[in-house]
Every structure is written in C-alpha cells, then in structure tokens.
N, C-alpha and C positions, 0 to 999 in steps of 0.2 A: 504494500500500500504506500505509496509514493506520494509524499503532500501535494497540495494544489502550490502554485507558482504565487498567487497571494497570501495565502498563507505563511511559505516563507519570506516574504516581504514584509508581512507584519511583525513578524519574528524577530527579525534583523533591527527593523524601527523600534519594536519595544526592550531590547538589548540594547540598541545606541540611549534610548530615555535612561536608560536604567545607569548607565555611565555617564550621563549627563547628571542625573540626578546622585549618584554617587561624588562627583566634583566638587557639585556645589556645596553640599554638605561639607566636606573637607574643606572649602574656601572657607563657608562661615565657623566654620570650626577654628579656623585660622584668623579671620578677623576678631572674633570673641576672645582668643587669647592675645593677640593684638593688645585689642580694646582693653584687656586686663592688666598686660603688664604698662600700657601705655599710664592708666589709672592708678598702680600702683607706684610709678614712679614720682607723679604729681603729688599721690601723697608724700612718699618719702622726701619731696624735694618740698613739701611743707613742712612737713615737721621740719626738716633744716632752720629752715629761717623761723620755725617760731623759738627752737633751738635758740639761734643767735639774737634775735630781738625780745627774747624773755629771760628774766629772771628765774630761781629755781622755783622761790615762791608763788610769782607769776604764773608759772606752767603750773603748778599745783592746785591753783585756786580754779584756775581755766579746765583743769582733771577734773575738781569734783564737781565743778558745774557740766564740768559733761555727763557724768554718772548720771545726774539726775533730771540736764535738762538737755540731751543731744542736740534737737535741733537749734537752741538759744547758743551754746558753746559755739558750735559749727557758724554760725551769726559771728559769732566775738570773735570769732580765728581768723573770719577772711576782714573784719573790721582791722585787726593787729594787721594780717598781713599788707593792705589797702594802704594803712598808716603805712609801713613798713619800707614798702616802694613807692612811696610818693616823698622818699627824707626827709618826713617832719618826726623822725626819731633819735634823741638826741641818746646814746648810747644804748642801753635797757629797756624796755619796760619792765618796772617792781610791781610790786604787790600792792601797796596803793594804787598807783596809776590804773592796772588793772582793775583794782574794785571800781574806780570810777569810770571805767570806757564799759564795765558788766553796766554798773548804775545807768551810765546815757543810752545802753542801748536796750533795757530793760525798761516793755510797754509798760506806760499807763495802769498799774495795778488798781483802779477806783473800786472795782467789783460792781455789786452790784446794789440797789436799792430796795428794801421790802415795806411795803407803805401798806400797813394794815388798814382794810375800812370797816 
C-alpha cells in the first residue's frame, strides 16, 4: 500500500512546522534567559551604586523598609539612585538623610474619617 502523493506532501509540510516550531521555542528560550541575565545584571549594577552612595546605616534602614514595604523601598532606591546620577550627592547618604528622603517620599498618611450620624 503505497501513500497517495498528497499525502506525503503533507507529511513533509507538517515535519518542516514541526522544526519551525521547534526553533522558535529554543529562540524564546534564548531570549528569556537573555532577558534574565540582562535583569540581573541591572540589579547587580544597582546594588553597586546604592553600595557607594549609602551609608551602612542607610542601606539598613532602606533593608527593613523593604521587608515590610517592597514596593515603597523599591520607590526610595530608584529616588537614591535619580539623586545619585544627577551629582547632587555630596559624599554618602547616612541614616538621617535617608529617614528624611523615606519621610518626603512617604504619601499622605491622613486615613480616613468616621462621622457617626
């Protein structure tokens, strides 16, 4: 029993899909770790400079406001870094300085009002 001639032309076509679709998977495969080490360099290349432009204190206080408020820290780090590379830092920033750049960039706490009727 000997295929039909379209038959194996389909065959052939869905073989070539099959290695196309093989490729691409390995490209994204490739861009994703790209993308990964691309990202973790930028970290590493932050922490540097919060390194250099913080105190030990500094990066401590900037730690536990991470623990407990990621996305607020994450705020303050690229606040530090912003300061950082525009040189209006004159040596450090300490542990003061940092409570007050947390304090300015720290909304509006008012809450809220309960007006009994």
């Amino acid at each position: 029993m000997s295929q039909d001639p379209d038959d194996e032309r389909l065959e052939e076509l869905r073989e070539k899909r099959r290695e196309q679709l093989k490729q691409q998977a390995g490209q994204e495969g490739d861009n994703e770790e790209a993308q990964q080490a691309a990202q973790e360099r930028a970290q590493a290349q932050q922490e540097a400079m919060l390194k250099q432009y913080l105190t030990d204190g500094a990066r401590q206080r900037l730690n536990a406001v991470e623990m407990s408020k990621p996305e607020f820290a994450e705020q303050a780090k690229q606040q530090v870094l912003a300061v950082a590379r525009s040189g209006r830092v004159d040596g450090k920033i300490d542990e003061d300085q940092m409570k007050r750049l947390l304090k300015e960039l720290k909304p509006d706490d008012s809450g809220f009002d309960v007006r009994r009727r």
